[in-house]
N, C-alpha and C positions, 0 to 999 in steps of 0.2 A: 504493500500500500504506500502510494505516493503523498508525504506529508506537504501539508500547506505552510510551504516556506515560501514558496515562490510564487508570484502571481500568476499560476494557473499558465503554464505552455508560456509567459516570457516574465520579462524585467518590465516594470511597470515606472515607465520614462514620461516626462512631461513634453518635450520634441518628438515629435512624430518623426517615422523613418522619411517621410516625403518632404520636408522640408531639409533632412539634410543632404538626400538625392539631390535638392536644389541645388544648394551649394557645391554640393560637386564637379556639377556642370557651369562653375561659375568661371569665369574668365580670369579671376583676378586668381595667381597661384597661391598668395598667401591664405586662402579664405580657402580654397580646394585642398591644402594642405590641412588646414585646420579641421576640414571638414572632415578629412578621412583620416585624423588621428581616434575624432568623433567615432566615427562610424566602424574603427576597428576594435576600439572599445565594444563598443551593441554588442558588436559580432561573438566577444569573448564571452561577457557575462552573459548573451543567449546559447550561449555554448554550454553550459552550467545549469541553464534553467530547470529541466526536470532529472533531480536526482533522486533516491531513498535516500532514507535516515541515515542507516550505515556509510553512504557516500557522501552523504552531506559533513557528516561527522570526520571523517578522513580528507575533507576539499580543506574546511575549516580550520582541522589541523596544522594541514599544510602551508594553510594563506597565513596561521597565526590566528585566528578567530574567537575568538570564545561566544558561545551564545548566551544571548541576553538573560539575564536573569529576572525575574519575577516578583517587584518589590510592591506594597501597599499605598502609595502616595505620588506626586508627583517628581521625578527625577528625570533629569536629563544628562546625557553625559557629548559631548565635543571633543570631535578625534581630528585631527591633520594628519591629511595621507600624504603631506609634504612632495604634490604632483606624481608621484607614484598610483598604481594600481591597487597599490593594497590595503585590504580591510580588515580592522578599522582605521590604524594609522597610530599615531602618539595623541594620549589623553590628554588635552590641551584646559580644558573648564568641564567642570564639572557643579552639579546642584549648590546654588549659595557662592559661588565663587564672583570674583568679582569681574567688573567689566575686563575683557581683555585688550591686547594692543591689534588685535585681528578683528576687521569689521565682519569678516563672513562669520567667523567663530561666533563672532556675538550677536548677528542676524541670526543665525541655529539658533541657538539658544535662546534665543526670543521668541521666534517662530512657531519655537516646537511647544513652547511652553504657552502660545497664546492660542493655539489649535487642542494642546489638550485641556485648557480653560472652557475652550468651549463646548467643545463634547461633554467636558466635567459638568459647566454650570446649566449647557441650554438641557442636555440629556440626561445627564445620571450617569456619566459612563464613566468607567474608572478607566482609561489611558486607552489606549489604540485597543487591546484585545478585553477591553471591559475588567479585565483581574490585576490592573496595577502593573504592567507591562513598561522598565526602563524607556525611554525616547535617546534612543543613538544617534549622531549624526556625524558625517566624515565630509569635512570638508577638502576643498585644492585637490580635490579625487586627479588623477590622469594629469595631461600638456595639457591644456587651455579644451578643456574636453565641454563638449556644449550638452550638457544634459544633465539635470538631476533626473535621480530615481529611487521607487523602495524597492527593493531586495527578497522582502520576505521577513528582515529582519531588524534592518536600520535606512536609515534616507543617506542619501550620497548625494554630492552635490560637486560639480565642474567649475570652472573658474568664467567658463565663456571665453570664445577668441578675440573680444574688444574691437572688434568690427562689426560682426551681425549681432552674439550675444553679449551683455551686460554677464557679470556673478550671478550665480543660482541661487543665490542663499537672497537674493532683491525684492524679492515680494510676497508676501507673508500668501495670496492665496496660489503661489506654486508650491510653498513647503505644505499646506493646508491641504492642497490637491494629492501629493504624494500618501504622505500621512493618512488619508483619507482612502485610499488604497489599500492599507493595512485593517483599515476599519474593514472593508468590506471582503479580504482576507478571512477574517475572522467570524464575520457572518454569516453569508450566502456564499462566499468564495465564487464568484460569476467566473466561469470560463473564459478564459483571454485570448478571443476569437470571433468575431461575425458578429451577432447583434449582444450576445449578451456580454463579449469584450466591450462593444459599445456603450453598454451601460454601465458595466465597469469603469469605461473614462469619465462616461456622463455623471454618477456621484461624483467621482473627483473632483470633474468642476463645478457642479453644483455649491458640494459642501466647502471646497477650498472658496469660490465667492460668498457664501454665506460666512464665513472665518471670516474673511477682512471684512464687509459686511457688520458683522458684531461688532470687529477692535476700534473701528471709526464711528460705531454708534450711528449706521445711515438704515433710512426705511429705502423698501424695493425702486422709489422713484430717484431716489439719492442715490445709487451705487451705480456703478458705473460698466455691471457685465463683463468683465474684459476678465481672464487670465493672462496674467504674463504683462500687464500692461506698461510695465518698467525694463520686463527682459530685452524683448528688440530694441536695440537703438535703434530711437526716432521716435518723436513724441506720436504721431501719429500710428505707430504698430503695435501690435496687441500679438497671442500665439493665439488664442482664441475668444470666441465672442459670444457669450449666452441670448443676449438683445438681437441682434442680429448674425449669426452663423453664416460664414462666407464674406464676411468685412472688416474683419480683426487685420488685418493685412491687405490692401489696394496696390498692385502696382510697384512692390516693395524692386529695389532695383534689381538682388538678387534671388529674390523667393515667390518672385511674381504675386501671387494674387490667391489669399486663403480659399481651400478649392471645397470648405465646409458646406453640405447641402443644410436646409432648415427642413424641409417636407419630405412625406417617403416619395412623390414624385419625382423626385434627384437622388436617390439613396445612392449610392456608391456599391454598385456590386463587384467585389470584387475578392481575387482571388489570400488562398490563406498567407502565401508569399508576402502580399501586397498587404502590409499595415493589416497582418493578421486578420487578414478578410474587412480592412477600413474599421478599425476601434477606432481611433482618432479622427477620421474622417465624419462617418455617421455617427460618432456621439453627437454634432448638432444639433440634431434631430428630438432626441429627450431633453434637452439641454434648453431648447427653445420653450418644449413644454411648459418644465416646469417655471421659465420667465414669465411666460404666458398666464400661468395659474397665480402666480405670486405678482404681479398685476393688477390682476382681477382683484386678488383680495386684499391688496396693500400693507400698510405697516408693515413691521419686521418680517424681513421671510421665513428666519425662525421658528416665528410662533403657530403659523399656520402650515405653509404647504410644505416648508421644512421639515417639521415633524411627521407630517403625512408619508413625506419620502424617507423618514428616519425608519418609520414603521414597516416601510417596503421593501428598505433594504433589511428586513430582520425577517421577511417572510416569503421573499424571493424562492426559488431553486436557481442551480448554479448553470443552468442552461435556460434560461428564461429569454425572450426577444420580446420586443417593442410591446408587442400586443401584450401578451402576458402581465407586463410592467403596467400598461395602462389599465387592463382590467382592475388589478388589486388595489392600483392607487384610489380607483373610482369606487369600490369596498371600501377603502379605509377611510377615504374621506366621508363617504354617505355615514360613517357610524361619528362623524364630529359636526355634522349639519347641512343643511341644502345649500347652503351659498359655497362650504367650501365642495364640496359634488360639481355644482356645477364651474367651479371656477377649474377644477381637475379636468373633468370633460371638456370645457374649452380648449386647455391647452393640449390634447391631445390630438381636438380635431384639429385646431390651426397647421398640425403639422402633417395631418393628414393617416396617422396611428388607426384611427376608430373614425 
């Protein structure tokens, strides 16, 4: 039996493969270099993805690993992988420690701790796996490597090559998103593959937009939908966009034009090769939804359709697609009142689901 270390058939990355394909085909060598220091990176840690225990325990060995251990509160610990590959790296801040002289080190560490704040405070959840589960994080992971990721068991985090990407550790809802990955790990474990990979992204960015969402104190018409909205340089780029799916990115010079459908009329059908059959791509599609429904019903998205999808990801199966997801949200809302039913139903049709 294949234990849930890993996110289900891959590494659960905030870059999609198709945006560093971009870069590859970019003109400029420095940015095709950077890109496929990226991309040989993916290639190693998906090489790793589905092990057993036994194998896991002998990887871990080998890289120097220890697994997380199981405390009752909230703790975080911050590792520097000092641009190397390996995890976790040298223990740099740990719980209670003081500011350090490293901004990523202490964006982790803020990060981590204002994502499990909010699971703590909006849901009752005791840390990523509900039982008090340490919060790891390695920063200066890899060369100037464009991606964070969760693992199965800690978030990692690249430096960005300072042309296309900003540091990974820059925006509280990509560590939120990642983290949020482990949540759902830990609940339904969705398949990282075709639609219910999709849905897999699509919490991620749900809840990582609700995380910053919470830490700036804005209602659904105050927030501003964007993941990543610091990561691309250039005020105008996003990696993705809940408000709008397919606009997070226009025209960008090297990554052209976010290729996110919002309706199943443009779903992205595509092979498992290709962005694990489009996770990243058609997560827009749920993701709009639930904009959709947290619209309709305003104030904090939180308190309503938040919850709604809190309850969904607790009741899912780990091969569940679009429809599925829609049916149950529309259960779970009908038993909290008719305004939020129907505000669910809306956003399911808008996107063309139901």
């Amino acid at each position: 039996m294949i234990e849930k270390y890993f996110c289900h058939d891959d590494f659960c990355r905030i870059i999609p493969p198709y945006m560093i394909d971009k870069l590859l085909e970019s003109k400029d060598s420095k940015i095709r270099k950077m890109a496929l220091l990226s991309f040989k990176i993916d290639n190693f840690i998906r090489s790793v993805r589905f092990i057993h225990k036994k194998e896991r325990d002998l990887l871990m060995e080998e890289l120097k690993i220890k697994p997380v251990k199981i405390v009752k509160k909230k703790i975080r610990h911050i590792y520097d992988s000092q641009n190397s590959q390996h995890l976790p790296g040298i223990l740099v801040r740990k719980e209670g420690d003081k500011l350090s002289n490293d901004k990523e080190v202490d964006e982790a560490y803020e990060y981590l701790g204002d994502t499990y704040d909010f699971y703590n405070t909006i849901f009752k959840r005791n840390s990523i796996d509900n039982k008090g589960m340490r919060l790891d994080a390695s920063v200066h992971y890899g060369d100037h490597y464009n991606n964070a990721f969760w693992n199965g068991w800690q978030m990692v985090f690249g430096d960005g090559d300072g042309k296309i990407f900003n540091r990974f550790t820059l925006d509280l809802d990509v560590v939120g998103h990642e983290l949020t990955h482990g949540v759902t790990q830990h609940e339904c474990a969705l398949i990282y593959r075709f639609q219910s990979g999709a849905l897999n992204e699509s919490f991620s960015d749900i809840f990582g937009s609700m995380i910053k969402q919470f830490k700036l104190n804005q209602t659904v018409d105050q927030a501003d939908w964007l993941i990543g909205a610091n990561l691309l340089i250039g005020e105008k780029y996003a990696i993705r966009s809940l408000k709008s799916p397919g606009t997070a990115y226009v025209n960008h010079p090297q990554l052209g034009t976010d290729p996110q459908p919002s309706t199943m009329d443009k779903y992205k059908d595509l092979e498992i090769y290709q962005d694990n059959g489009g996770v990243h791509v058609n997560c827009g599609i749920p993701n709009h939804a639930f904009y959709v429904a947290a619209m309709e019903l305003g104030g904090y998205a939180w308190e309503k359709v938040g919850l709604i999808w809190y309850k969904l990801l607790q009741k899912l199966d780990s091969n569940a697609n679009f429809e599925r997801a829609a049916k149950l949200s529309i259960e779970i809302a009908e038993e909290m009142g008719e305004q939020e039913r129907e505000a669910v139903i809306k956003g399911w049709k808008e996107v063309m689901v139901i």
